[in-house]
ZAVEX-776918 format. One line per field, with one value per atom (N, C-alpha, C): y, x, z; atom name; residue number from 1; residue in one letter. Coordinates in nm, 3 decimals, decimal comma, padded with zeros to 5 digits. Example, Ala and Ser with C-alpha at 12.3 -4.5 7.8 and 13.67 -1.06 7.14 Angstrom:
Y <- [-00,569 -00,450 -00,330 -00,225 -00,106 00,003]
X <- [01,319 01,230 01,320 01,285 01,367 01,290]
Z <- [00,780 00,780 00,780 00,708 00,714 00,787]
atom <- [N CA C N CA C]
n <- [1 1 1 2 2 2]
res <- [a a a s s s]
This chain:
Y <- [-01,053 -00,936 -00,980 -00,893 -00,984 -00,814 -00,863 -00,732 -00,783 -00,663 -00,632 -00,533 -00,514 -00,396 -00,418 -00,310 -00,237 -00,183 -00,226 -00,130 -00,067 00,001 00,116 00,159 00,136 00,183 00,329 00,425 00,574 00,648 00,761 00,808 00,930 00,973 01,100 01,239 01,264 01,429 01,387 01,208 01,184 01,152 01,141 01,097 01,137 01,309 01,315 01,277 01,313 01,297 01,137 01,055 00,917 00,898 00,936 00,979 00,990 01,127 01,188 01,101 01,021 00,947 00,796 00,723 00,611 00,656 00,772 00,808 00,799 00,847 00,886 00,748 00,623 00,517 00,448 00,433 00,301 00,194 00,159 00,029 00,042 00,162 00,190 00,250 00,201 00,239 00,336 00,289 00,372 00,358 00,533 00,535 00,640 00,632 00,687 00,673 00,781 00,748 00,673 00,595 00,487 00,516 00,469 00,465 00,326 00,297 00,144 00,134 -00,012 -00,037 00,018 00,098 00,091 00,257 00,347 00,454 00,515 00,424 00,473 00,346 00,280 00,163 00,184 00,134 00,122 00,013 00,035 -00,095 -00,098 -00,196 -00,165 -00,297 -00,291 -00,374 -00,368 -00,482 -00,523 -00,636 -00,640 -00,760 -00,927 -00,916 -00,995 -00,993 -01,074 -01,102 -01,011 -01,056 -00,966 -00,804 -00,774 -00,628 -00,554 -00,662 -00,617 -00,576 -00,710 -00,672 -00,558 -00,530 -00,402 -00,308 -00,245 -00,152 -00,135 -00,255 -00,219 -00,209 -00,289 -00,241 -00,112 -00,002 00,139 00,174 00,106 00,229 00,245 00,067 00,079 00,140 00,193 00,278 00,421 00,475 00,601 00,647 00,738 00,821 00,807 00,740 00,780 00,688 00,605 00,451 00,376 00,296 00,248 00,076 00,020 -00,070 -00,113 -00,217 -00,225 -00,330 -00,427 -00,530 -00,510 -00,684 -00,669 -00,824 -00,757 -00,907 -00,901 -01,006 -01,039 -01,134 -01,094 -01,178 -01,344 -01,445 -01,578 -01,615]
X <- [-01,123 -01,058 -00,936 -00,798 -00,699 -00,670 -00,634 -00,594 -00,505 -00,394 -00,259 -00,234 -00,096 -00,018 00,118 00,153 00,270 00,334 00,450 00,553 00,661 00,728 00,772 00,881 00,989 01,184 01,188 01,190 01,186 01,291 01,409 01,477 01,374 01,441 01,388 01,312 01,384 01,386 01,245 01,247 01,166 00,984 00,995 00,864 00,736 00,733 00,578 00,573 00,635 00,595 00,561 00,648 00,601 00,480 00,418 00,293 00,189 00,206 00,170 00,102 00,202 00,196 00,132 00,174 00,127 -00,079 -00,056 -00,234 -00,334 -00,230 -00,304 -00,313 -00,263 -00,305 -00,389 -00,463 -00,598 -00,550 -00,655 -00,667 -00,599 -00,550 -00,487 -00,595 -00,625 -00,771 -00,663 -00,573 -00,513 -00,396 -00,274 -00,166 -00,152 -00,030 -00,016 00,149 00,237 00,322 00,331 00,417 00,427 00,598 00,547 00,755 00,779 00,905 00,974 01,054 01,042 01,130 01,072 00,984 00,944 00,900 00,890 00,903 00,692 00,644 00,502 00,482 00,308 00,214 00,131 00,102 -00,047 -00,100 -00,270 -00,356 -00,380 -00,378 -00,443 -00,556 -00,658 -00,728 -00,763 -00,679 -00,711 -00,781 -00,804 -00,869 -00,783 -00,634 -00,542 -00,400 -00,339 -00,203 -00,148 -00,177 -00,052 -00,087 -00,214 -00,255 -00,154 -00,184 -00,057 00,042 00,147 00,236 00,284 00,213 00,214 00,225 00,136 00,136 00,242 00,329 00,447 00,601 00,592 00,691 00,670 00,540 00,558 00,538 00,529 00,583 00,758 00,783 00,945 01,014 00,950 01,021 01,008 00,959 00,955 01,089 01,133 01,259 01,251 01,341 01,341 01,352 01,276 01,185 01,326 01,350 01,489 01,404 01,309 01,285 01,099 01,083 00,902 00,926 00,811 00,784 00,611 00,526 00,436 00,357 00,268 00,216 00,069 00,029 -00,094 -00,178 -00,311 -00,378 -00,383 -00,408 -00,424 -00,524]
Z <- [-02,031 -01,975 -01,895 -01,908 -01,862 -01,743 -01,619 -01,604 -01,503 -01,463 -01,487 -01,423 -01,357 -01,291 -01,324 -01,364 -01,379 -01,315 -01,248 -01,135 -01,209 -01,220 -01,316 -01,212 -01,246 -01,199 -01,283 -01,185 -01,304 -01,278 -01,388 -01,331 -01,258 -01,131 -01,056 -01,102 -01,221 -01,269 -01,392 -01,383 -01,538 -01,498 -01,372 -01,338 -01,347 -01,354 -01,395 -01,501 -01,613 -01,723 -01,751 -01,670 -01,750 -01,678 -01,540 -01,488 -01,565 -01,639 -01,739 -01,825 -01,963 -02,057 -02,033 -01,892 -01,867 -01,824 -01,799 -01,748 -01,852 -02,003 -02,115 -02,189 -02,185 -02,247 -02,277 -02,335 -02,354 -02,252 -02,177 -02,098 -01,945 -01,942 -01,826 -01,732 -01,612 -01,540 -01,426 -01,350 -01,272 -01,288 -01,236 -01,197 -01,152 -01,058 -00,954 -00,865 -00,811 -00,753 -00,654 -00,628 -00,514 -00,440 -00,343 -00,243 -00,252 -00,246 -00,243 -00,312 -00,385 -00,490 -00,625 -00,659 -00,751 -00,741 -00,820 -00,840 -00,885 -00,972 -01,012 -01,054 -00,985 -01,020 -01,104 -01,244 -01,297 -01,334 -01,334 -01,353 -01,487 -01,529 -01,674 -01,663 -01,722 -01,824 -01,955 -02,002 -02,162 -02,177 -02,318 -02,397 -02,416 -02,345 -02,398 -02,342 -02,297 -02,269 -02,376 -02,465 -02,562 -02,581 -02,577 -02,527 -02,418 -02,328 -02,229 -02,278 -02,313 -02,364 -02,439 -02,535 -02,608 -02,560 -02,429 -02,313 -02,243 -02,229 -02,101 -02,215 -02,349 -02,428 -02,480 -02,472 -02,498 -02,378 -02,251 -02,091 -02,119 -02,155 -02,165 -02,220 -02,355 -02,425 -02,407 -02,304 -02,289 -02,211 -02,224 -02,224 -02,067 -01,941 -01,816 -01,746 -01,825 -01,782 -01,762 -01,638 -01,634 -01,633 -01,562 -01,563 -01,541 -01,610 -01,525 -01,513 -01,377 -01,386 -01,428 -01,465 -01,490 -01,435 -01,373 -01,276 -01,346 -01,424 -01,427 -01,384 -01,330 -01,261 -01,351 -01,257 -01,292 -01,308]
atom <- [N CA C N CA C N CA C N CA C N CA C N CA C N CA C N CA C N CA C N CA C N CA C N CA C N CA C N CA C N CA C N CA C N CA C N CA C N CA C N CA C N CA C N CA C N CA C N CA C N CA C N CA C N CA C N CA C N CA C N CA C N CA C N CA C N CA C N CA C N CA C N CA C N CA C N CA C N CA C N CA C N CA C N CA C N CA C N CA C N CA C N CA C N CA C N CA C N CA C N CA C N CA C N CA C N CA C N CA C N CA C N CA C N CA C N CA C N CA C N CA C N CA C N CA C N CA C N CA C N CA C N CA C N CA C N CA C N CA C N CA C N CA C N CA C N CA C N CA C]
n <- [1 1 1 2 2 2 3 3 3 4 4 4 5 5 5 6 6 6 7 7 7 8 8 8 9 9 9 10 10 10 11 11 11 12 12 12 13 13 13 14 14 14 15 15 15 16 16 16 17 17 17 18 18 18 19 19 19 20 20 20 21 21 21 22 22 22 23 23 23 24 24 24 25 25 25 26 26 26 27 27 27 28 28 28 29 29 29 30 30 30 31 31 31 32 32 32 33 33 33 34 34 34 35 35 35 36 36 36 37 37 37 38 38 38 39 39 39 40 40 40 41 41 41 42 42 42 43 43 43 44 44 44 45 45 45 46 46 46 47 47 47 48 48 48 49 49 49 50 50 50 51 51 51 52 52 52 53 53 53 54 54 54 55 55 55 56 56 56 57 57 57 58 58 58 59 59 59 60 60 60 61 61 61 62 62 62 63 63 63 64 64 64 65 65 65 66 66 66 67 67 67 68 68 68 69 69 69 70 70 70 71 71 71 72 72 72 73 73 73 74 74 74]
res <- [x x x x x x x x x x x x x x x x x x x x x x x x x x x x x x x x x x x x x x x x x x x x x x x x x x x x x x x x x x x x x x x x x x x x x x x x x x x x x x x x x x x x x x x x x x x x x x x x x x x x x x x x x x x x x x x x x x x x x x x x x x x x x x x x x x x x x x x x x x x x x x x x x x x x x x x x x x x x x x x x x x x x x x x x x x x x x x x x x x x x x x x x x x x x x x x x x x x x x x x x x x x x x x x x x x x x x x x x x x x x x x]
């Protein structure tokens, strides 16, 4: 089990919805808006590094999405 958070750069007007879409994913256990540098956090647990991966190149591609970072545990 590899698990993982996602910090998510969102434009303003775009945020529930990527809310929305990041809630409805397989492997995603939580998300939720955050203040800072970063606009909305989610947890995910998968089966795999590259599971991951897969997950944050379709957060990235959602319409709004200006940037993510992605920290997985060691």
């Amino acid at each position: 089990m590899v698990k993982a958070c996602v910090l998510i750069k969102a434009v303003p007007t775009k945020m529930d919805g990527i809310l929305n879409y990041v809630r409805g994913l397989p492997h995603v256990k939580k998300a939720y808006f955050v203040f800072g540098r970063f606009d909305v956090v989610c947890f995910i647990e998968a089966s795999s590094p590259s599971e991951v991966a897969e997950l944050t190149a379709k957060i990235n591609a959602v319409e709004g999405v200006r940037s993510t970072e992605t920290l997985m545990e060691a």
